[in-house]
C-alpha positions in Angstrom: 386.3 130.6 66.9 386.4 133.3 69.5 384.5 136.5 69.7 385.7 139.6 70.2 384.3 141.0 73.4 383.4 144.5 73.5 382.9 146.6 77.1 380.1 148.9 76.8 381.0 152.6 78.5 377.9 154.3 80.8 376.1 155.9 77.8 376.3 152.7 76.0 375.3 150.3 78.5 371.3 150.5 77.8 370.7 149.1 81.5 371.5 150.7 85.2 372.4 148.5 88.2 370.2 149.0 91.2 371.8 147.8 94.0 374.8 149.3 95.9 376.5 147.7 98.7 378.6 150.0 101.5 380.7 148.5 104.5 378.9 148.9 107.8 381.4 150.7 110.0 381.1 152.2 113.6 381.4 155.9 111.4 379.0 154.6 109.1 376.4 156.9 106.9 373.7 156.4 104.8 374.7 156.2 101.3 373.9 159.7 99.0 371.2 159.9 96.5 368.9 157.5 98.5 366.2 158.4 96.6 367.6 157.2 93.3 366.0 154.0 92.5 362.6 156.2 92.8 364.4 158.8 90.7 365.1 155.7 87.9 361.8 154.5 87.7 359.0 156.1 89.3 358.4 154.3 92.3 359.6 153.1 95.2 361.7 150.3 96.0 359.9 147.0 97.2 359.8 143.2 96.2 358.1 143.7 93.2 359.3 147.1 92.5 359.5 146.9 88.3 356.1 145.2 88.4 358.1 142.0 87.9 356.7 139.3 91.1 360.1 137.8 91.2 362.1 140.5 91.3 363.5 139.5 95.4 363.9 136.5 94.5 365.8 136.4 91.1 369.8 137.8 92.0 370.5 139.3 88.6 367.9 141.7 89.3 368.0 142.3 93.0 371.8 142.4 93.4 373.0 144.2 96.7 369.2 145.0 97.1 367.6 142.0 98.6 370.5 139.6 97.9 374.3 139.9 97.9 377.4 138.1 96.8 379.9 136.6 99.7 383.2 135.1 97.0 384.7 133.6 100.3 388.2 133.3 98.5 389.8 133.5 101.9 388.0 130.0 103.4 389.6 126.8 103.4 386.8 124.6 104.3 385.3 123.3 106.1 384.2 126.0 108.1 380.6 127.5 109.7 379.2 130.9 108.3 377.1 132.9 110.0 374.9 136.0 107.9 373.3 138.5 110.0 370.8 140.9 107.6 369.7 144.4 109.1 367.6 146.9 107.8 365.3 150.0 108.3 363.8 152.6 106.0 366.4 155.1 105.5 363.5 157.8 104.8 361.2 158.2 107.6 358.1 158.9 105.8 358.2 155.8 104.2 358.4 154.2 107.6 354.9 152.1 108.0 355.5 153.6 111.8 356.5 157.2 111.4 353.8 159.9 112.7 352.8 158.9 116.2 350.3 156.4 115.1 349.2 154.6 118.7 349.1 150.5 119.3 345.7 149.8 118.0 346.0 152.4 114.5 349.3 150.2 113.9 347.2 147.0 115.0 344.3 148.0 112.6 346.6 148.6 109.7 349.3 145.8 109.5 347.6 143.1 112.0 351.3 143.7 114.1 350.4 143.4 118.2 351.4 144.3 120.9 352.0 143.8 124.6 350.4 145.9 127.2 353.7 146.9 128.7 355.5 147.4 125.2 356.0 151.3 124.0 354.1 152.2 121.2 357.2 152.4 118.3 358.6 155.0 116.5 360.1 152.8 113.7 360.8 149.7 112.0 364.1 148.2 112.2 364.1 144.6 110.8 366.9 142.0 111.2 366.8 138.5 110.3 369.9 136.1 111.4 370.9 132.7 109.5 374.1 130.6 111.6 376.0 127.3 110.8 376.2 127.3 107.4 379.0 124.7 106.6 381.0 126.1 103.8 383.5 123.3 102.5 386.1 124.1 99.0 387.4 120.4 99.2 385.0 118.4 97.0 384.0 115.2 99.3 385.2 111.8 98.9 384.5 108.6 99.4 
């Protein structure tokens, strides 16, 4: 027996996705409506943003937020992959380091140091880099 499926339009669908994903281009802008996840629900985005403690770390709900998809239809294996994540706070006020705070506010508050000859920052900008990830289609044999 099969079921009939039925696609729900926007007013039906009793659920919103979250995450949006944009291609990062050298004419590249900040998506509109950034504030629209706070708009949603109330509060800002973080890893536990709908008071939920795996929120990060489960895809469904973090989709194009804190994890994305890569379908790799294109690769014949076996081949490396390289992922390089980058991020900063695209409102400055939510910026831990907006407002001129100096070295040792910055230390007291989040522990972060410092070298004598480093410039106190003006923002965060966060990037985190994973390389030679074998991806292989062809099952392996024997």
């Amino acid at each position: 027996m099969t079921l009939p499926v039925k696609t729900l339009s926007d007013k039906e669908q009793n659920y919103r996705y979250t995450g949006i994903s944009s291609p990062f281009t050298a004419q590249w802008e900040e998506p509109a409506d950034p504030g629209k996840f706070k708009d949603l629900t109330g509060q800002d985005l973080s890893a536990v943003a709908n008071g939920d403690t795996c929120f990060a770390a489960f895809y469904p709900n973090s989709r194009n937020i804190f994890g994305f998809y890569d379908d790799m239809d294109k690769l014949d294996g076996p081949v490396d992959v390289m992922y390089q994540v980058t991020g900063w706070y695209s409102q400055p006020a939510n910026d831990p380091l907006n407002g001129g705070k100096t070295k040792d506010e910055i230390q007291s508050a989040y522990g972060w140091t410092f070298r004598d000859s480093d410039a106190t920052p003006g923002y965060s900008f966060y990037s985190g880099l994973t390389q030679a990830i074998t991806w292989n289609v062809k099952p392996v044999t024997s």
